[in-house]
PADOSE-162690 format. One record per residue (C-alpha): y, x, z. Coordinates in steps of 0.05 Angstrom, whole numbers, plus 5000, padded with zeros to 4 digits. Layout:
<rs>
YXZ...
</rs>
This chain:
<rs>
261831376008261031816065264131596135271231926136271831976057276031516016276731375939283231305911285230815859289830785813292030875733294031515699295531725632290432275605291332745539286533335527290034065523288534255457291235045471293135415536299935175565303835175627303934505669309934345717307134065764309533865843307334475877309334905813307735155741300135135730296635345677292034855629287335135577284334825523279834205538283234105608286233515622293433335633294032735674301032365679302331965752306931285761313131745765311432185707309632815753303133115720297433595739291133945690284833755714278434095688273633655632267833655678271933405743276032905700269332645677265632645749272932265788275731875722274231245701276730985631280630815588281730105614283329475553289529435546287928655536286428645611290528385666
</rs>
């Protein structure tokens, strides 16, 4: 990691779009199209994400077996 950059951590839910729909997200509706990614936060607020940036910044799924 670069000096001044900083990974975040923590566990989201993931589901692939399978057709074009509208996301409400924080900042407002956005738009997801099929094979984006709809991530789901701690407090259920969600956000698309693109396949090839969910694959480069996502790692996963975790066992559900693990502590």
């Amino acid at each position: 990691m670069a000096p001044g950059r900083y990974r975040r951590s923590g566990t989201v839910l993931a589901r692939r779009a399978t057709s074009r729909e509208e996301i409400q997200t924080l900042e407002g509706a956005v738009v997801a199209t099929a094979g984006d990614w709809i991530l789901r936060g701690q407090h259920g607020e969600e956000w698309p994400v693109s396949d090839a940036r969910f694959r480069d910044s996502y790692e996963g799924p975790l066992d559900e077996d693990r502590d």
